[in-house]
N, C-alpha and C positions, 0 to 999 in steps of 0.2 A: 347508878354506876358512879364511883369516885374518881378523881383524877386517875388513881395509882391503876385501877383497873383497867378504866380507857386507855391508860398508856400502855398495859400489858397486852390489851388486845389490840391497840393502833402495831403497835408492834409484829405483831402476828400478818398482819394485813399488810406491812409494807414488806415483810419476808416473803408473802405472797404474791409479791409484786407490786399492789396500788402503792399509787407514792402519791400521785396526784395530789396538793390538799383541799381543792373544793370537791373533790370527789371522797378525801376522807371525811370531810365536813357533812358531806350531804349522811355518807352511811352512818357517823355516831351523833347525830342532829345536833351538831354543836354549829360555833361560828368558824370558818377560819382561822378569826388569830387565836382560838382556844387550841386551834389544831398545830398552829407552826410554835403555840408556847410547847406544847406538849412533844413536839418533835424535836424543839430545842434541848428541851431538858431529854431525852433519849440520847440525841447527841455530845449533849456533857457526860453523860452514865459512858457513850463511848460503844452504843449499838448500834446506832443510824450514821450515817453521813450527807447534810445537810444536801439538797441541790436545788438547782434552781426551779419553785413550783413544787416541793417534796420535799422525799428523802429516800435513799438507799440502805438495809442494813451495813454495819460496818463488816468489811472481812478479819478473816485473821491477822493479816500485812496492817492493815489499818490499827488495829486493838493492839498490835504487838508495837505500833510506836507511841502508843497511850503508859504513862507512868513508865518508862524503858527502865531509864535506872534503879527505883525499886525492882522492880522484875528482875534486871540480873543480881541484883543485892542478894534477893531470893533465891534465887538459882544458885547463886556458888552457895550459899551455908545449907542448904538444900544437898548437893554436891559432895558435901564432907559428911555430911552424917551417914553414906555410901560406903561399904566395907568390901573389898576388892572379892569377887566371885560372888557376891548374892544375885540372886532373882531381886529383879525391883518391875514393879509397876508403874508406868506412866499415864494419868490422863491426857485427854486431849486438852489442848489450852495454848495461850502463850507465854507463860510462867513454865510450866511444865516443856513445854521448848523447847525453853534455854534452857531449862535443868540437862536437856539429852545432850545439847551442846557440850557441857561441861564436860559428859561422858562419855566420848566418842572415843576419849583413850583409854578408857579403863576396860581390865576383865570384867564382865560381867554378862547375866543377861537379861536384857531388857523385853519386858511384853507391854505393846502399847496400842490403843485404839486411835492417837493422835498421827496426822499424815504430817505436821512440823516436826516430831520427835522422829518418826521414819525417814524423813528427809535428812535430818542433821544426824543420822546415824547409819543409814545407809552404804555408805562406804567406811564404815569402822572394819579395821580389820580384828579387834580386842574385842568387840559387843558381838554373842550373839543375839541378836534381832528376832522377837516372836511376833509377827503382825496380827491382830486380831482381826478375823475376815470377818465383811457383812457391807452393808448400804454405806458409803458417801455423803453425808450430813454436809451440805454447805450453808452459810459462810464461815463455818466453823470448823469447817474442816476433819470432824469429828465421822470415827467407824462405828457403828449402831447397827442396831436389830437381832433378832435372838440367838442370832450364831453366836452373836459375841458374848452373850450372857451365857450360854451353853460350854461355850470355851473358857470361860472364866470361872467355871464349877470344877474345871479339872487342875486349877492352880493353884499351888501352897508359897506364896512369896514370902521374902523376907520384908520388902516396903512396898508402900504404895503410895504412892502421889499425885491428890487431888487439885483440880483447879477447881473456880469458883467464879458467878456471875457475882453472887452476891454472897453473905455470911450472915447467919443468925445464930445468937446467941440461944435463943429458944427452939429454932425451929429445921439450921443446921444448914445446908447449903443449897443456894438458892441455882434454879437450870430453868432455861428456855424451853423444855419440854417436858412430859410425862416421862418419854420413853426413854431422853438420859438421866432422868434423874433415878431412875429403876436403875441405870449402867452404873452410874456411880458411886450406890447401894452396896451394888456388887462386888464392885471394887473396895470397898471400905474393908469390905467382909474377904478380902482374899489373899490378906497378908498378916505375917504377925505383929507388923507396925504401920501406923497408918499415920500420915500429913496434909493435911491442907495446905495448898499456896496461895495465898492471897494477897496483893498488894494492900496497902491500907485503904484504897478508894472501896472496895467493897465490903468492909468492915461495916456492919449494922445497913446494907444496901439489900435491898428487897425488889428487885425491875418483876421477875417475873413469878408466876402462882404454884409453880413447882417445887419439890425441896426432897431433899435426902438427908433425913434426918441422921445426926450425928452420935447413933445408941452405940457406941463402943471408945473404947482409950483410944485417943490420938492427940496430935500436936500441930498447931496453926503453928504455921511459921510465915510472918509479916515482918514490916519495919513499922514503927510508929513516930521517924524522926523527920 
């Protein structure tokens, strides 16, 4: 097993709970300080939060004050490619967010599986709000399982707005799980335009072994400054 691997599955295991690191030590037979280098670099990537003896995954609140000002950079130019009365799809994320943020005053209506974009849209009185029902995915905050892919077969949008763990050039976008990276599939395929949001940190960023490959036209929208 490689580093990159061990971290993907350390990963998995402190989402599960263990945080412990002589207790992650003992499960991936490594030493300790292989275990706190590899929990450091998870928390530079921006999915754990260090603590004393461990770590915890990061939540949403957390990740959302990682790179802030790219993120709303992305959100408004994100915001104007928006045409008053379309269907727009939002993923969960916190790029995608702030995008709802920006449209809390616009006509429009939005379908989103994220509970940040529900929140900041919530009391619009301009947005009708489509929530996509199913499971509670924490620390992510994300709506999942196959109600929502079943609901997502009955919608012809005009956008759709992908977040991202990570981004490949080859292999398209990178997710913490099978089962969103199936949602995000989905979502690619349910509109006649499709975006990624991505800050630059996850530009050529590989954390987890999942991916949604990117087979149709679309548009990364980053900053690279």
């Amino acid at each position: 097993m490689n580093a990159r691997e061990r971290r993907a599955k350390l990963l998995v295991e402190v989402r599960g709970g263990a945080g412990h690191i002589q207790d992650l030590a003992d499960r991936f037979r490594v030493s300790p300080s292989t275990i706190r280098r590899d929990l450091s670099m998870l928390a530079q990537d921006g999915h754990v939060v260090r603590t004393y003896g461990g770590a915890v995954e990061r939540s949403v609140r957390d990740k959302n004050n990682l790179h802030a000002a790219e993120k709303e950079e992305i959100a408004r130019a994100a915001a104007e490619v928006i045409q008053d009365g379309e269907v727009v799809v939002l993923d969960a994320g916190t790029t995608t967010g702030r995008l709802a943020a920006h449209l809390a005053h616009r006509e429009l209506t939005v379908v989103t599986n994220g509970l940040t974009a529900i929140l900041a849209l919530a009391e619009s009185p301009a947005v009708e709000l489509i929530v996509l029902g199913g499971r509670l995915r924490q620390p992510n905050e994300a709506i999942v399982g196959p109600t929502v892919l079943e609901q997502l077969r009955h919608i012809g949008a005009d956008r759709v707005f992908l977040g991202a763990d990570g981004l490949s050039e080859q292999r398209g976008l990178c997710s913490p799980s099978l089962e969103q990276s199936h949602l995000k599939y989905a979502m690619l395929h349910c509109a006649r335009n499709a975006y990624v949001l991505a800050d630059r940190s996850k530009l050529g960023h590989e954390p987890f072994h999942y991916w949604t490959p990117l087979d149709r036209s679309h548009t990364v929208m980053t900053n690279l400054s």
